[in-house]
C-alpha positions in Angstrom: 95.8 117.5 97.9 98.3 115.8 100.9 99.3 112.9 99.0 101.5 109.8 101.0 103.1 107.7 98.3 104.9 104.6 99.6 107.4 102.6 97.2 110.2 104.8 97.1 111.4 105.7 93.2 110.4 102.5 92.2 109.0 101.4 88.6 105.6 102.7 89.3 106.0 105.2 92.5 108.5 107.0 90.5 106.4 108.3 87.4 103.5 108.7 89.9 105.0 111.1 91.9 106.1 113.1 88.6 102.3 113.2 87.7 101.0 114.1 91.2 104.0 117.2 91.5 103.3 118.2 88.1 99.5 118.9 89.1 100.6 120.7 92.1 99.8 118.2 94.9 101.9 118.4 98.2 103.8 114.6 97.8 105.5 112.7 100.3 107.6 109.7 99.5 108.0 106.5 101.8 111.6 104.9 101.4 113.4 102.7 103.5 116.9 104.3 101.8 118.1 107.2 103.0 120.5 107.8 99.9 116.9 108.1 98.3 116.4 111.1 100.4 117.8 113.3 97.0 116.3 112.4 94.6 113.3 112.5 96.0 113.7 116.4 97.1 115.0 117.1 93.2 111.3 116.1 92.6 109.7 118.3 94.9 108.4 115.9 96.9 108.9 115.4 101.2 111.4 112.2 101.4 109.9 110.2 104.6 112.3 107.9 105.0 111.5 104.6 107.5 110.3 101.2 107.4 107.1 99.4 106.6 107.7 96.9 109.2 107.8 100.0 112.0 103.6 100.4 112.5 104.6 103.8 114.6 106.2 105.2 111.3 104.1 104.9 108.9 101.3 106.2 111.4 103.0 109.6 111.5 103.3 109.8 107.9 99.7 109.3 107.4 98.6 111.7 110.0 96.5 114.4 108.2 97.2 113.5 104.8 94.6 113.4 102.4 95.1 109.8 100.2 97.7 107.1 100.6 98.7 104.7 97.9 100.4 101.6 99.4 102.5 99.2 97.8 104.1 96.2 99.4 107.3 95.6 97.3 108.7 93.0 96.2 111.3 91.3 98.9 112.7 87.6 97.5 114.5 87.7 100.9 111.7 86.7 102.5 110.8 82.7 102.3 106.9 82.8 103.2 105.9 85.0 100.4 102.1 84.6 101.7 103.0 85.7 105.0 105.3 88.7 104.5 102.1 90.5 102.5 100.1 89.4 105.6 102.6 91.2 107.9 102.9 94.5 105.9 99.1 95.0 105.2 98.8 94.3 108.5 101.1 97.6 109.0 99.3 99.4 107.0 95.7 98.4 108.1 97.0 99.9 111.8 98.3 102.5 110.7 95.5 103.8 108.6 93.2 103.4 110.8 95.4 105.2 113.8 96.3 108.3 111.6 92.8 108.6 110.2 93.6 108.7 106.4 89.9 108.0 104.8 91.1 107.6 101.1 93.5 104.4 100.2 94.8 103.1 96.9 96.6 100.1 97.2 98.5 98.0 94.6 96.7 94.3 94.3 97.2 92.2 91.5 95.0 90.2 88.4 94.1 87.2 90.0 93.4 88.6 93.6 90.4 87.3 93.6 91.8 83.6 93.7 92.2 82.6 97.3 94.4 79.7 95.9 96.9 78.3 93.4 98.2 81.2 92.3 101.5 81.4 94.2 102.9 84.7 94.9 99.7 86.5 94.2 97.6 84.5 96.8 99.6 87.3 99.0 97.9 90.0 97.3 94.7 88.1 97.8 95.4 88.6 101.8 96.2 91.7 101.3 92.8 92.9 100.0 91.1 90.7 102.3 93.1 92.9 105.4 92.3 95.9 103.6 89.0 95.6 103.2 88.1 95.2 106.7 89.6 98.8 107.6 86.1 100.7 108.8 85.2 104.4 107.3 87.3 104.8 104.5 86.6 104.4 100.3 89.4 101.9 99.1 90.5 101.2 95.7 92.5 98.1 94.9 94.8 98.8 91.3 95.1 95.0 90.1 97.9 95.0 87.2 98.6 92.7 84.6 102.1 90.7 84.6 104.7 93.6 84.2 106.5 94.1 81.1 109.8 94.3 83.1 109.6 90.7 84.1 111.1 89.9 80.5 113.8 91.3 81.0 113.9 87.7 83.4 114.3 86.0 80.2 117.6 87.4 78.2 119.7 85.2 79.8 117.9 82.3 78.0 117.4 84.0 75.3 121.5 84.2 75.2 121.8 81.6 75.7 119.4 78.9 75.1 117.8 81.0 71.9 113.9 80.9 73.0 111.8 82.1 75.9 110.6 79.3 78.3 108.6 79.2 81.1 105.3 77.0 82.3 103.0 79.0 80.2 104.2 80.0 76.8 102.9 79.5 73.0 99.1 80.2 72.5 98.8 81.3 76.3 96.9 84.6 76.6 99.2 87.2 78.4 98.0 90.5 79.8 100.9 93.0 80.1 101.2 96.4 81.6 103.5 99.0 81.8 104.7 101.0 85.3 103.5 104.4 83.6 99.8 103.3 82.7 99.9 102.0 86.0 101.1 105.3 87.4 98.4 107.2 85.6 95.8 105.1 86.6 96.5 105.3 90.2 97.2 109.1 89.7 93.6 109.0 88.8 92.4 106.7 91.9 94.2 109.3 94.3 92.5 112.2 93.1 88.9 110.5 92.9 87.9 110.8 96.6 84.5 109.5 96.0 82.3 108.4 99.1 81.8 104.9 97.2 83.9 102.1 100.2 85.3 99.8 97.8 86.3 100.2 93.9 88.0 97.5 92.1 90.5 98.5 89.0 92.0 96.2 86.4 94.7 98.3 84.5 96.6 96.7 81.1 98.7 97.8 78.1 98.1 95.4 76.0 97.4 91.8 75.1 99.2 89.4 73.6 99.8 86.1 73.4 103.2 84.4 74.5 104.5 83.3 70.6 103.3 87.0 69.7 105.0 88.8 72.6 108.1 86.5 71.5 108.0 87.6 68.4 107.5 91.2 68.8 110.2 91.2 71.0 112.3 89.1 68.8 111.9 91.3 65.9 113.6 94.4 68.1 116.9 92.2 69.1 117.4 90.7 65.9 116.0 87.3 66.5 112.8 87.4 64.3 111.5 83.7 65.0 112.3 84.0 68.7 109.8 81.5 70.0 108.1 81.3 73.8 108.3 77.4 74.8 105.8 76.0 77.3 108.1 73.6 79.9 106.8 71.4 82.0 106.5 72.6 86.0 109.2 70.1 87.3 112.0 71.4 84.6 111.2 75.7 85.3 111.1 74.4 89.2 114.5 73.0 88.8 115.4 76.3 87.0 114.9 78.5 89.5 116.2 76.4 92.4 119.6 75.5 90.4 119.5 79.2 90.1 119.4 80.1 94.0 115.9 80.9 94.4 114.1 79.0 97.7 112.7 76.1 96.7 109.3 77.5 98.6 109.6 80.7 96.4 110.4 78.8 93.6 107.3 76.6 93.6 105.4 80.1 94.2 106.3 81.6 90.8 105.4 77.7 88.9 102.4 78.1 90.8 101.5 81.6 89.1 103.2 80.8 85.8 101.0 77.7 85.5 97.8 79.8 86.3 98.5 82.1 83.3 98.5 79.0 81.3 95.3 77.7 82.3 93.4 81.1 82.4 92.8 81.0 86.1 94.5 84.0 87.0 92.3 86.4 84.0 89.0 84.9 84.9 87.7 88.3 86.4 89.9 90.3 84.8 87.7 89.1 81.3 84.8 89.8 83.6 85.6 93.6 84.1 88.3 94.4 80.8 89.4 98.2 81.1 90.0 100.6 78.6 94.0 99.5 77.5 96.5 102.2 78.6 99.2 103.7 75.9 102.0 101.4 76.0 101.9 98.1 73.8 104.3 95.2 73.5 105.8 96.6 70.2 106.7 100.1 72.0 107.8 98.0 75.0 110.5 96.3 72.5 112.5 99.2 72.3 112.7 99.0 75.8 113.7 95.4 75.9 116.2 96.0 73.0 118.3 98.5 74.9 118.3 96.3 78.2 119.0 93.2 76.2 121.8 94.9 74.4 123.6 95.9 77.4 123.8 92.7 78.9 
């Protein structure tokens, strides 16, 4: 297969391309850095580099391809969190439909289904909503867990304060995932070109919750008690600001945090549990060890 994979050699787009190369699929990489370029040869994949703000671009890389998998990446820069994932799947809607690709995957996220208080994911929730009105084309939206890698958030504290905190925390239920079960799954998702229009795919590593995650990764660093607290909303808020973030970004992220803690956010996802993927919290640990170790 002709396979368009956007997300440069990020966390997930990274191993993906690895799996879709190894099976002898023609790849081409979206990145917006040039320096990319490479790397992304080395792999034996087509660099396409450009931007997903240019509609024209990403057109011409979709023309007679087979599947696309679209991300929208992360971009802190931008203050209206909502809006920016309005503007790129906007991008993307136009240019599927002008190029004529008839097999999408793109990167939602647990909790999509929310169309409210759930902060930076209510993005992703507009994102689906844009996607889902392309005509003539079977769609699958990928909706992750929180990312292991988002711990790695929390070894400052952990430095220096001793404990994990955050607006959720304790006995809260956490569903984490790793990039490479994500990767496999959408690997799958590519190379499934059913006629079905819509398919919806929860993908997860593990499940834990917070005071065993803490402790799990506590055990790997040394710190076997490490505990997860649960703050209040006004004191992480006042975190994040004091720590540069917008306060309208800010106030995004206590928005998610604090629908973890209620249970909001994994309402469907307890509806439609998959099969977990390979990577758990106590092979993740190793991971966190070496990051937390070099910092």
């Amino acid at each position: 297969m002709n396979i368009v994979i956007t997300g440069s050699l990020g966390h997930i787009s990274k191993p993906l391309t690895e799996n879709l190369i190894k099976e002898g699929h023609k790849v081409t990489v979206v990145s917006s850095d040039i320096e990319k370029s490479e790397a992304i040869e080395s792999m034996g994949a087509i660099p396409a580099i450009g931007s997903l703000e240019n509609v024209t671009f990403l057109t011409n890389t979709f023309q007679n391809v087979d599947a696309v998998y679209c991300i929208i990446p992360p971009n802190f820069k931008e203050i209206n969190q909502v809006e920016y994932y309005r503007r790129i799947a906007t991008n993307y809607a136009t240019a599927i439909q002008q190029s004529g690709v008839k097999h999408v995957v793109h990167l939602s996220s647990w909790g999509a289904h929310l169309d409210r208080g759930t902060g930076i994911i209510l993005g992703s929730h507009n994102s689906e909503k844009i996607f889902s009105q392309i005509p003539s084309i079977s769609l699958v939206f990928i909706r992750p867990g929180s990312f292991y890698y988002n711990t790695f958030g929390f070894i400052n504290m952990i430095k220096h304060l001793g404990y994990i905190g955050a607006n959720y925390g304790e006995h809260d239920n956490i569903v984490w995932v790793h990039p490479i079960d994500i990767a496999a799954a959408v690997s799958e998702e590519l190379l499934n070109t059913s006629s079905e229009k819509l398919r919806i795919r929860y993908v997860a590593s593990d499940e834990k919750s917070a005071a065993e995650s803490a402790q799990i990764l506590g055990a790997a660093i040394g710190i076997p008690d490490l505990q997860w607290k649960l703050l209040s909303v006004e004191i992480v808020k006042n975190i994040l600001v004091k720590n540069g973030l917008p306060e309208s970004i800010a106030s995004d992220i206590v928005d998610l945090n604090n629908s973890i803690h209620t249970g909001a956010l994994a309402e469907d996802y307890n509806r439609h549990k998959p099969i977990l993927g390979k990577v758990k919290v106590k092979d993740f640990a190793e991971e966190f060890a070496m990051v937390y170790n070099k910092k």
